[in-house]
C-alpha positions in Angstrom: 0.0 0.0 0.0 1.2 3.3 -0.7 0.1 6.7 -0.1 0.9 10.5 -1.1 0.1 13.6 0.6 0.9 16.9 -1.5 1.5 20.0 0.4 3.2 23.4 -0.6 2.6 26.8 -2.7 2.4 25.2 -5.7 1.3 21.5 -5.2 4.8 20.1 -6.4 5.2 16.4 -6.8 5.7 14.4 -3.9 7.8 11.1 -5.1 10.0 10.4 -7.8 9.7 14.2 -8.6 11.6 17.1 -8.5 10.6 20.9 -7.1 11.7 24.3 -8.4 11.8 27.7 -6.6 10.8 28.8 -3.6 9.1 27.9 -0.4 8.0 24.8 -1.5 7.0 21.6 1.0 7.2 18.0 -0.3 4.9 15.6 1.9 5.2 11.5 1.5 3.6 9.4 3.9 3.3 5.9 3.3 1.9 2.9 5.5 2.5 -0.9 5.1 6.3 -2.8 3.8 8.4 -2.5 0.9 7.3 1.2 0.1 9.9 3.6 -1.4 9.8 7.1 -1.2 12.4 10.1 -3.6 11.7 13.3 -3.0 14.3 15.7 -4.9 14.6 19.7 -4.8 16.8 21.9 -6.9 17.0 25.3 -7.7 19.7 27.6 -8.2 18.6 29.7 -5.4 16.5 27.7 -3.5 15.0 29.1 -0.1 13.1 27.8 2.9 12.3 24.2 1.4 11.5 21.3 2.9 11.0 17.5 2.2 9.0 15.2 4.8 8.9 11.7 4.4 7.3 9.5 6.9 7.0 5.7 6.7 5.4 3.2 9.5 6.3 -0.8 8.5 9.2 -2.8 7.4 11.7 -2.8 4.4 10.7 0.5 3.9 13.3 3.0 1.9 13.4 6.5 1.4 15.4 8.9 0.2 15.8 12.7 0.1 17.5 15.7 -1.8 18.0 19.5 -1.9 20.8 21.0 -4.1 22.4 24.0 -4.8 21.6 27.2 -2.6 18.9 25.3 -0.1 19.0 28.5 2.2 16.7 27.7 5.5 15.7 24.2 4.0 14.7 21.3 5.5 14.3 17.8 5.0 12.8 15.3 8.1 12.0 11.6 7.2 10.4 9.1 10.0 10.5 5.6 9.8 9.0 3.2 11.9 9.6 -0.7 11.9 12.4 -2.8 11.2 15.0 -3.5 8.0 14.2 -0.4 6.8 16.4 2.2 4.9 17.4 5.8 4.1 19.3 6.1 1.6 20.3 9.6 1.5 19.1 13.1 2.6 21.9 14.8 0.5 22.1 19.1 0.9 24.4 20.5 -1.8 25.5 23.8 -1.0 23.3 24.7 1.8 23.1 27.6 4.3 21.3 27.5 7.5 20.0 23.8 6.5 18.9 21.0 8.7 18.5 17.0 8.1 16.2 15.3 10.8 16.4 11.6 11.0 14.1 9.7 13.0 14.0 5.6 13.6 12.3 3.5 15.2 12.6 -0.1 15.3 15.5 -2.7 14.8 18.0 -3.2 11.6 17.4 0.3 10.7 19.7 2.2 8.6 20.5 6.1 7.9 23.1 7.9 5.8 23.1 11.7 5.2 25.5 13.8 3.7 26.0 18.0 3.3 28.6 19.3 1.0 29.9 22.9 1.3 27.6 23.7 3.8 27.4 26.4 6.1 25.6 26.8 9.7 23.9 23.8 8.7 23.2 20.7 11.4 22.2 17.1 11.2 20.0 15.6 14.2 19.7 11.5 13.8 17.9 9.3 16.4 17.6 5.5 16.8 15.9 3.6 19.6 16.1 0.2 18.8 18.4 -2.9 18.4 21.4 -3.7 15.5 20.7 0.5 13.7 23.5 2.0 12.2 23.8 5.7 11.3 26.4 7.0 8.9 27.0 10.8 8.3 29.6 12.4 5.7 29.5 16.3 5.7 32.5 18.3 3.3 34.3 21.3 2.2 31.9 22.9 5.2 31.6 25.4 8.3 30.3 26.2 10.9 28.0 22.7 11.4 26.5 20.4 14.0 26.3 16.5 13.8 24.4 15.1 16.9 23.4 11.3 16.7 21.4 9.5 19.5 21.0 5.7 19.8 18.8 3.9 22.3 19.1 0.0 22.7 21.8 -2.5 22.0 23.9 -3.4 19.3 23.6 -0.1 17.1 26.6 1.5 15.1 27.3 5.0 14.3 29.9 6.5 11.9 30.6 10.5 11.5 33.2 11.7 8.7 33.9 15.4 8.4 36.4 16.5 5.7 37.7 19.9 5.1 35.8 21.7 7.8 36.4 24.3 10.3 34.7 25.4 13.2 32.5 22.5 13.0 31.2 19.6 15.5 30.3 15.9 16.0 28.4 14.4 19.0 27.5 11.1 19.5 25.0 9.3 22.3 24.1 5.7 22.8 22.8 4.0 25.3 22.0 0.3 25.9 24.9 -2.4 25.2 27.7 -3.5 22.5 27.3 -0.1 20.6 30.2 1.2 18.1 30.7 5.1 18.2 33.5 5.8 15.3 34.2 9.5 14.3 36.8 11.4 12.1 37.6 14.8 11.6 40.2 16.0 9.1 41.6 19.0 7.5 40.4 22.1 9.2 40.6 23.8 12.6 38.6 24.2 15.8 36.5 21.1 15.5 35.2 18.9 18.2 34.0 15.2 18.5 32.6 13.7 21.5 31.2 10.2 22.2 29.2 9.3 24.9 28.1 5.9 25.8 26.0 4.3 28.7 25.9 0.5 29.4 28.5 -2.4 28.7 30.7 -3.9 26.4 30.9 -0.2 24.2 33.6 0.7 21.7 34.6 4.0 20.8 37.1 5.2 18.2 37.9 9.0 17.2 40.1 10.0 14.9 41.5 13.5 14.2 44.3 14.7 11.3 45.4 17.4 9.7 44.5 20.7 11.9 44.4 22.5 14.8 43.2 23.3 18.1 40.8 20.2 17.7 39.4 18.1 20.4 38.2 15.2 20.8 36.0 14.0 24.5 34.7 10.5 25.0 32.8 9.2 28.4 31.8 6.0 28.6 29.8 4.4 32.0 29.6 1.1 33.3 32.2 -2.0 32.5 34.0 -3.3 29.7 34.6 -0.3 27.8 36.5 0.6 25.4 38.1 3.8 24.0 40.6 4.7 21.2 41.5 7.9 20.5 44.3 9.5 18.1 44.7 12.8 16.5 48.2 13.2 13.6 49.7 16.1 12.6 47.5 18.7 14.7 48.6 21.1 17.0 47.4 23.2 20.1 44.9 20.3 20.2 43.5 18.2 23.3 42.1 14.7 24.2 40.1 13.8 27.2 39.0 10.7 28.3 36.5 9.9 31.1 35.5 6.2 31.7 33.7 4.5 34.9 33.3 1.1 36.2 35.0 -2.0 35.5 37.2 -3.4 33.2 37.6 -0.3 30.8 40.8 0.5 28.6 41.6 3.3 27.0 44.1 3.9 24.3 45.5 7.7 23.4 47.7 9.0 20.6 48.9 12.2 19.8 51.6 11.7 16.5 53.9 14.8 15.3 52.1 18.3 16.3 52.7 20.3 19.2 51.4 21.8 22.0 49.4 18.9 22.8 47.3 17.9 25.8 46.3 14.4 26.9 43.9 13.8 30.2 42.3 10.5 31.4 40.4 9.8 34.5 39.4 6.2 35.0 37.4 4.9 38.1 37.1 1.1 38.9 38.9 -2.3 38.9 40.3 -3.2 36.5 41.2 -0.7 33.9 43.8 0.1 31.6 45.2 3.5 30.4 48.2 3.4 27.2 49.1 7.0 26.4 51.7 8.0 24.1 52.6 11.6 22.8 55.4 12.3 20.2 56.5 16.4 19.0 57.0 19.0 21.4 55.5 20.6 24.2 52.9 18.0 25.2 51.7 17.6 28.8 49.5 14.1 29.6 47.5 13.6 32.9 46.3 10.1 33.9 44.1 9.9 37.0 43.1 6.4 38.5 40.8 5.5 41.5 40.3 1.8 42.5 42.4 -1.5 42.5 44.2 -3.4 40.4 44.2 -0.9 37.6 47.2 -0.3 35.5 48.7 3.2 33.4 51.5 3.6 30.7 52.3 7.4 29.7 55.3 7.3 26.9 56.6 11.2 25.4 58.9 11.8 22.9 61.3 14.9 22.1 61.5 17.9 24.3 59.6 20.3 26.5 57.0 17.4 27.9 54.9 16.7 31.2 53.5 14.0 32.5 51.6 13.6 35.7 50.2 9.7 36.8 48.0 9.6 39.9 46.6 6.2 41.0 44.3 5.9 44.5 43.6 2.1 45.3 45.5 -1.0 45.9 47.6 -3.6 43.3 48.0 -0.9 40.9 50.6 -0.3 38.0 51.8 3.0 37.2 54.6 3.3 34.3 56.4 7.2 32.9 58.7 7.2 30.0 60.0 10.0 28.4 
């Protein structure tokens, strides 16, 4: 069964269509399994459009586009089920723009993507088991990535290339959940993980910039963190992990001026931190027993302070 709903100045087409000019809305709602819905928008100057696409069963896909100048537009798609797909919601050159993901359900999949974008976010949200969410944004600035996942088993990947002044945020909850994000090329950029429950992995990548962060927290036991920036400078990482049975792994290649901080509390854990360049300080905080820290630095000008509160614990400097 499908169904069409056609809203907007001009009554545009909904699916499989494509909508000129101005203030325009694009509508497709569809009920039952095995739907598919393509909305598409392009204008040279495009402003204030928007695409909604909502879906409610299985094996449903759908897929959304704005190009060129989409100033103020927006597109929001819904899906509600399981095995279902977006395939896209791709802004081309877009200004003030905003992609809204919402799933819910298990086996889910989102990708979205913004090229040479500008003040422009991305919101996704999964509650469910085994989603995955995949973002790509490039050749942009000023932008906001922020991905929430609810339930267990549920991957996210966030890519941003040749952007500055931009950010990624990642939030799961539930159990076995993969946070993975990269930033490269660029400066003043952020990405954060955050994860709630057991048996997490998180891995952030950074290259190519400077005075870049990266922040990961992760609650409860058998956590893990990974976490590396290469050739940045004046650039920080900071780890937070609590319970039981965590690691954490921390890399900062060639750069300077870098900063490394690490707080674990529990049994169990394990902190490896290595810094090469110049003028790099690392701080490793530990409370509980039996937990264990390596801090290695390379070349001149570094710092390194290890403090461990508990008993049977391992505590290791070189430089």
């Amino acid at each position: 069964m499908k169904a069409q709903v056609l809203i907007g100045s001009a009554l545009m087409l909904a699916i499989n269509g494509h909508v000129l000019a101005n203030n325009n809305t694009t509508q497709v709602t569809q009920f039952g399994t095995a739907n598919s819905a393509l909305a598409t928008q392009v204008d040279a100057a495009s402003v204030a459009n928007s695409i909604v696409i909502e879906q409610d069963g299985d094996n449903n896909q759908s897929e959304g586009e704005q190009t060129n100048t989409t100033l103020a537009s927006t597109i929001s798609i819904e899906q509600t089920g399981s095995a279902n797909m977006t395939l896209s919601a791709l802004q081309n050159g877009s200004e003030s723009a905003s992609i809204q993901y919402t799933q819910v359900g298990t086996a889910n999949e989102a990708a979205t993507a913004q090229i040479s974008a500008i003040q422009s976010g991305v919101l996704i949200s999964q509650s469910g088991d085994a989603n995955s969410a995949g973002y790509v944004q490039f050749n942009s600035t000023s932008d906001v990535v922020n991905v929430f996942q609810d339930g267990s088993m549920n991957l996210t990947g966030a890519t941003q290339t040749s952007t500055s002044f931009s950010s990624i945020a990642v939030n799961q909850n539930g159990t076995m959940h993969s946070g993975i994000g990269f930033q490269s090329t660029g400066t003043l950029k952020s990405l954060s993980i955050d994860q709630d429950g057991m048996l997490h992995t998180a891995g952030s990548a950074q290259n190519d910039g400077d005075n870049m962060i990266i922040d990961i927290d992760q609650f409860d036991l058998e956590q893990t963190a990974n976490a590396i920036q290469l050739n940045v400078s004046d650039s920080s990482i900071q780890i937070e992990q609590f319970g039981l049975q965590n690691n954490s792994d921390v890399e900062q290649l060639a750069g300077s001026g870098h900063s490394i901080i690490t707080m674990q509390s529990g049994d169990l854990n394990m902190t490896m931190v290595s810094q090469s360049g110049t003028g790099n300080m690392a701080m490793v905080t530990q409370f509980g027993s039996t937990n264990q820290q390596e801090t290695s630095q390379g070349n001149s000008n570094a710092s390194a302070i290890a403090f461990q509160s508990g008993t049977g614990n391992i505590g290791s400097i070189t430089q």
